[in-house]
BALUMPA-205651 format. One record per atom (N, C-alpha, C): residue number from 1; residue in one letter; chain; x, y, z. Coordinates in nm, 3 decimals, padded with zeros to 5 digits, always signed. Layout:
<logus>
   i aa ch       X       Y       Z
 NUM  A  A       X       Y       Z
...
</logus>
This chain:
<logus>
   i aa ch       X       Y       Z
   1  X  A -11.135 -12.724 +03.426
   1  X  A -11.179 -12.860 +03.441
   1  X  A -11.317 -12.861 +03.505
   2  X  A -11.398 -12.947 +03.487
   2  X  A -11.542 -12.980 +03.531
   2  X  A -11.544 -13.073 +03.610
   3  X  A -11.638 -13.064 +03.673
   3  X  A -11.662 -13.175 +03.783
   3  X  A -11.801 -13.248 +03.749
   4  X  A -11.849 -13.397 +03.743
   4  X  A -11.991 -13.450 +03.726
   4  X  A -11.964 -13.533 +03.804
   5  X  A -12.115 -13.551 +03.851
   5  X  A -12.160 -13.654 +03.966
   5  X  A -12.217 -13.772 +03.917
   6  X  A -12.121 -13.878 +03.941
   6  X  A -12.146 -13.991 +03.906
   6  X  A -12.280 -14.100 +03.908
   7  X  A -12.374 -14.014 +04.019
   7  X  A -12.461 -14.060 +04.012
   7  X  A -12.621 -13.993 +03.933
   8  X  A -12.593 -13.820 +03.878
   8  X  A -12.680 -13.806 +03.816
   8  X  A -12.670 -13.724 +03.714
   9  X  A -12.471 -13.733 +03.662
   9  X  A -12.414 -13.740 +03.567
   9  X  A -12.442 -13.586 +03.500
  10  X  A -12.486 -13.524 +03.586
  10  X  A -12.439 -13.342 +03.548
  10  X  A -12.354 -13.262 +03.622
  11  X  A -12.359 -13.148 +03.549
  11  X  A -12.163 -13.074 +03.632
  11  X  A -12.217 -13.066 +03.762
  12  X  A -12.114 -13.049 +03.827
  12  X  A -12.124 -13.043 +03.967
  12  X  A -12.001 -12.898 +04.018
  13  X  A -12.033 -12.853 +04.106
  13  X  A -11.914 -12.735 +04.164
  13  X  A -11.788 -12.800 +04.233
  14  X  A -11.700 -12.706 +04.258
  14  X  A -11.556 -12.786 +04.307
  14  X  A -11.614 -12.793 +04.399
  15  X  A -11.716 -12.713 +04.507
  15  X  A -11.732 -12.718 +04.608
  15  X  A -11.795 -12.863 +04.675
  16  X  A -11.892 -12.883 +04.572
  16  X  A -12.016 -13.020 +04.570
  16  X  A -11.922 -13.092 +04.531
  17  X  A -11.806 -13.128 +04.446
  17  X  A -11.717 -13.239 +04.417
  17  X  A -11.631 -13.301 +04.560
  18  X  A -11.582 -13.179 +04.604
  18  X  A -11.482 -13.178 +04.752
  18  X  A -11.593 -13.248 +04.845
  19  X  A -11.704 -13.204 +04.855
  19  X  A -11.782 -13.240 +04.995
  19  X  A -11.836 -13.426 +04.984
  20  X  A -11.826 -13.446 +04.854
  20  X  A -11.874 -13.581 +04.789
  20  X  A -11.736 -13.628 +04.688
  21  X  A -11.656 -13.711 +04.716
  21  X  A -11.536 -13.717 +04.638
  21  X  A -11.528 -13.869 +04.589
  22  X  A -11.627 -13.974 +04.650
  22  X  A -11.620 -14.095 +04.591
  22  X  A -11.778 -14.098 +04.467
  23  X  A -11.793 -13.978 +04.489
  23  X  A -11.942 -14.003 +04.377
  23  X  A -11.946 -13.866 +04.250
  24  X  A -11.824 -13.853 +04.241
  24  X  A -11.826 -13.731 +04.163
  24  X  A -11.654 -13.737 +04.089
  25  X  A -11.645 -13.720 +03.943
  25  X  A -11.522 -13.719 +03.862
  25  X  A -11.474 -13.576 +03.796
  26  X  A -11.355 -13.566 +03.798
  26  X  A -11.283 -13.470 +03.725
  26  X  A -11.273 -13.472 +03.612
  27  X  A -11.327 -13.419 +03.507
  27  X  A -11.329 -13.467 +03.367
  27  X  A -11.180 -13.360 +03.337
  28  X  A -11.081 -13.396 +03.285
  28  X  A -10.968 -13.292 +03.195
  28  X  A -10.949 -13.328 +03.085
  29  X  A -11.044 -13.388 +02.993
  29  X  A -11.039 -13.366 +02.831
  29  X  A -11.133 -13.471 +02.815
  30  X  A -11.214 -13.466 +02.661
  30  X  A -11.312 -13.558 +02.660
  30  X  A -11.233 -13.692 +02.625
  31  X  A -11.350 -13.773 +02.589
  31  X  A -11.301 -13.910 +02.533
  31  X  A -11.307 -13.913 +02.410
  32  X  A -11.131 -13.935 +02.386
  32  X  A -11.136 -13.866 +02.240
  32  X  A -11.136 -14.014 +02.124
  33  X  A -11.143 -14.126 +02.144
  33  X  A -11.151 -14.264 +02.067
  33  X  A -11.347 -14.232 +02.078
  34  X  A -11.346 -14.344 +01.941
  34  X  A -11.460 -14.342 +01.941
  34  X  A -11.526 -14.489 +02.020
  35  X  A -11.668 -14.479 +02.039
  35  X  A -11.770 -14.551 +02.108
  35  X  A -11.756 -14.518 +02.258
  36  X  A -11.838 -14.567 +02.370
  36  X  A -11.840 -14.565 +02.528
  36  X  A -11.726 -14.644 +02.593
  37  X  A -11.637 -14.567 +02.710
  37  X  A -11.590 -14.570 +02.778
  37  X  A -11.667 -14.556 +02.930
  38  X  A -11.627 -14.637 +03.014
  38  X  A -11.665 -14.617 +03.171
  38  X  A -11.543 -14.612 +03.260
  39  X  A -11.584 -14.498 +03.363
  39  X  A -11.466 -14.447 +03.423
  39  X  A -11.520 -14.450 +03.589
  40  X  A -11.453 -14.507 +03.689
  40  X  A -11.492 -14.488 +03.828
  40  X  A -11.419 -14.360 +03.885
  41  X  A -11.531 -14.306 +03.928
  41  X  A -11.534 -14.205 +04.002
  41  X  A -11.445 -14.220 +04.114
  42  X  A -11.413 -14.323 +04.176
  42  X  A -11.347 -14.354 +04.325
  42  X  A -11.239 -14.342 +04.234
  43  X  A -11.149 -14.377 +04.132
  43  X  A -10.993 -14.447 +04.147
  43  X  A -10.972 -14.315 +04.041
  44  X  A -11.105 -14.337 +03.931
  44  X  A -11.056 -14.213 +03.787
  44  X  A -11.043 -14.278 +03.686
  45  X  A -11.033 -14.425 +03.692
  45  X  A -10.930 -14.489 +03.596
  45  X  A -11.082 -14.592 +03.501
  46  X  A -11.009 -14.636 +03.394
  46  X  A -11.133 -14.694 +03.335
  46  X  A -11.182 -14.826 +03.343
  47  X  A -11.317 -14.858 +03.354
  47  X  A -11.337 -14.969 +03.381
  47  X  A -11.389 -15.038 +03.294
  48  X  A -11.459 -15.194 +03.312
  48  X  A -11.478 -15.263 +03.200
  48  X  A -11.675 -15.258 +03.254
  49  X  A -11.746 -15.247 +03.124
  49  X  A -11.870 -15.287 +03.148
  49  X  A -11.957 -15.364 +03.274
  50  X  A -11.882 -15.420 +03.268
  50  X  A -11.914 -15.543 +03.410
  50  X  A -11.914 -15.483 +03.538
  51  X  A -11.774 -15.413 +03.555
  51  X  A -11.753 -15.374 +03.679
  51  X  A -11.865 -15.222 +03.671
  52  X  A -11.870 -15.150 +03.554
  52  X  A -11.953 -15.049 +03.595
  52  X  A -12.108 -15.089 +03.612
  53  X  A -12.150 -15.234 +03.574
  53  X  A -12.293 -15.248 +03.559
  53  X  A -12.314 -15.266 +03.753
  54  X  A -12.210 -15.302 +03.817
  54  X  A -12.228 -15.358 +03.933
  54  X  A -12.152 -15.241 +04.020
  55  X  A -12.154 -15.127 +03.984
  55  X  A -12.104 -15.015 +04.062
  55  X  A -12.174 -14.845 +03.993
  56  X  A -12.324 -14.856 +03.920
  56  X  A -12.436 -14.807 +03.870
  56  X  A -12.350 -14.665 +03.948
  57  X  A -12.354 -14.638 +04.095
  57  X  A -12.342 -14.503 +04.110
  57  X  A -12.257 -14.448 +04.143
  58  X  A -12.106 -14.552 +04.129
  58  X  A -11.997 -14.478 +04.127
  58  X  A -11.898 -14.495 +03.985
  59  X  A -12.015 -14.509 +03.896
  59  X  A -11.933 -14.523 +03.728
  59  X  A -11.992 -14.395 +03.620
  60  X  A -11.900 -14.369 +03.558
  60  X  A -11.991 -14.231 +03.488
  60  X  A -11.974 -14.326 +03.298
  61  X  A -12.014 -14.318 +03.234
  61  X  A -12.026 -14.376 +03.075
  61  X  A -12.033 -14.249 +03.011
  62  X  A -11.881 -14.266 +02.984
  62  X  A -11.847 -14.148 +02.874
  62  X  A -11.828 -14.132 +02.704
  63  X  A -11.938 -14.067 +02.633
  63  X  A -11.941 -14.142 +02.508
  63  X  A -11.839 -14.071 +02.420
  64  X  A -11.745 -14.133 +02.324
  64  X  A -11.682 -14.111 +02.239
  64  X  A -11.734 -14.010 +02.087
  65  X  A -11.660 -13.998 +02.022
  65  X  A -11.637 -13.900 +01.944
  65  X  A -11.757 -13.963 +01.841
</logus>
């Protein structure tokens, strides 16, 4: 599994994930539907456009197939 940082959206180490845990996501498989998905880094879970436009550095936009 990989780790990226939500705010400048490249891998990151378990180590740099652990030390920073509300700004950095666990990716365990891509996004397998097609078009963009947004996912918060704090909860994991997916969010809607809106909430990621107003949470820029704790949302990662994960693009589909």
């Amino acid at each position: 599994m990989a780790n990226r940082s939500s705010i400048t959206g490249r891998y990151i180490s378990n180590a740099a994930a652990a030390r920073h845990p509300h700004t950095s996501v666990r990716e365990a498989g891509g996004n397998t539907e097609s078009g963009t998905h947004n996912r918060s880094a704090i909860s994991g879970r997916f969010i809607s456009d809106a909430a990621a436009a107003r949470h820029p550095r704790t949302s990662l936009t994960e693009k589909g197939r």
